[in-house]
C-alpha angles and dihedrals in degrees: 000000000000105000127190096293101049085050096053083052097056089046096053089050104053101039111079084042096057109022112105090010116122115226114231096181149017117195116189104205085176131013100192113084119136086315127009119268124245115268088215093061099083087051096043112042094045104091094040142106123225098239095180143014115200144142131231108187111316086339127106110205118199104196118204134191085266110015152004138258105211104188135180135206096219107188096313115003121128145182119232135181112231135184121242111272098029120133131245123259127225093260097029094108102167141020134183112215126210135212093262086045105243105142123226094210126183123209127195114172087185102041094220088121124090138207116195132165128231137200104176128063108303090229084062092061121113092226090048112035104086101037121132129249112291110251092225098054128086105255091067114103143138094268090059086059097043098048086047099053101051094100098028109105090184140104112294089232095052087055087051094054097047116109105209083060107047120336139232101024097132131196096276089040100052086046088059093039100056080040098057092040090048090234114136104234092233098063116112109269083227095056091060109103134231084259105048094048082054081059105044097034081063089048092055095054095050094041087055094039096045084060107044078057088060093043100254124292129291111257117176111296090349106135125163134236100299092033102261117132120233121269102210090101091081090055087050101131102184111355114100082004101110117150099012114107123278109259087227111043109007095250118150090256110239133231125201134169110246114176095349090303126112112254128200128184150138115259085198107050094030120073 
């Protein structure tokens, strides 16, 4: 599934392309995604301008001069610039199409994506209002973990992963994290000390950063903007490595099941 970075990715990609430019069309292949979308799209969003591209969590959000596209990945969806004239592909279910008639589509072979339309302030929707701080803002820091987890009797990485507390931080990107930080994923979110969330709070950053930079990490049929998969796979120090030796310390790498996700870790670096 498309995390935080691929999203980012996808973001940075598509944005100079799109912003300032007015859509003339949009044309709905196929309605039925992980929830239907709106019939009043193709009548609302043609006439406008995308204003803004950003992303809240694993969310892309196109704002318009009246409205906004909030629009989700899913497992394999995907935003692709294509020229004017070019056919549709099997799995390409939607385009917006601009005034010089290059085409935004979006394509989802497995149809777990969404793309809904908003009138009202993005913070106020359902599937936004009680997300977490973002872990590359600014206001993401060890005290915010700390102050999160006194009550948690968990395991730390399930604190991490959960959305109401920080976004974004997957599955991969939580195993390198707690790596990186030296923390076993296991521990009680509650035992971690004031110290340890500074440093993990840091790892998480420059996980997430280093693989923005990469271009996320190739999942399955995940590919970005232009079609190209992410390259942070080949920097995974722990995740899908189990077995291989530890890049620290030279220990088989371990993998356990924590909350029905893979887990890897090292049982001699991480405490």
């Amino acid at each position: 599934m498309p995390e935080l970075p691929e999203v980012e990715t996808t973001r940075r990609g598509i944005e100079p392309l799109i912003m300032g430019r007015r859509v003339e069309a949009v044309v709905v292949r196929q309605p039925m995604l992980r929830w239907p979308i709106p019939e009043d799209l193709s009548k609302a969003l043609p006439g406008q301008r995308i204003r803004a591209c950003r992303r809240r969590a694993k969310y892309l959000l196109l704002e318009a001069d009246k409205g906004t596209l909030i629009a989700h990945l899913g497992m394999s969806g995907s935003f692709a610039m294509a020229p004017a004239g070019r056919p549709p592909g099997k799995h390409d279910h939607v385009d917006l199409c601009f005034e010089d008639g290059t085409i935004l589509r979006f394509r989802d072979p497995r149809r777990f994506g969404a793309l809904l339309w908003t009138t009202e302030p993005t913070e106020s929707h359902p599937l936004l209002k009680k997300l977490g701080v973002e872990p590359l803002g600014e206001d993401f820091n060890g005290a915010l973990l700390h102050a999160a987890a006194r009550t948690r009797t968990g395991p730390v990485k399930l604190m991490i992963m959960n959305a109401s507390v920080v976004v974004g931080v997957g599955n991969i990107y939580a195993c390198e994290s707690l790596f990186r930080a030296g923390i076993h994923p296991r521990r009680p979110a509650r035992r971690v000390g004031a110290r340890r969330y500074e440093r993990l709070a840091d790892e998480i950053r420059k996980v997430l950063g280093e693989a923005i930079a990469q271009g996320g990490t190739t999942l399955r049929d995940f590919v970005d903007s232009s079609g190209q998969p992410g390259y942070f796979a080949q920097d995974l120090a722990v995740y899908g490595r189990a077995g291989d030796p530890c890049p620290r310390c030279g220990e088989p790498v371990r993998r356990e099941v924590i909350s029905q996700r893979s887990t890897f870790y090292c049982i001699a670096c991480q405490t």
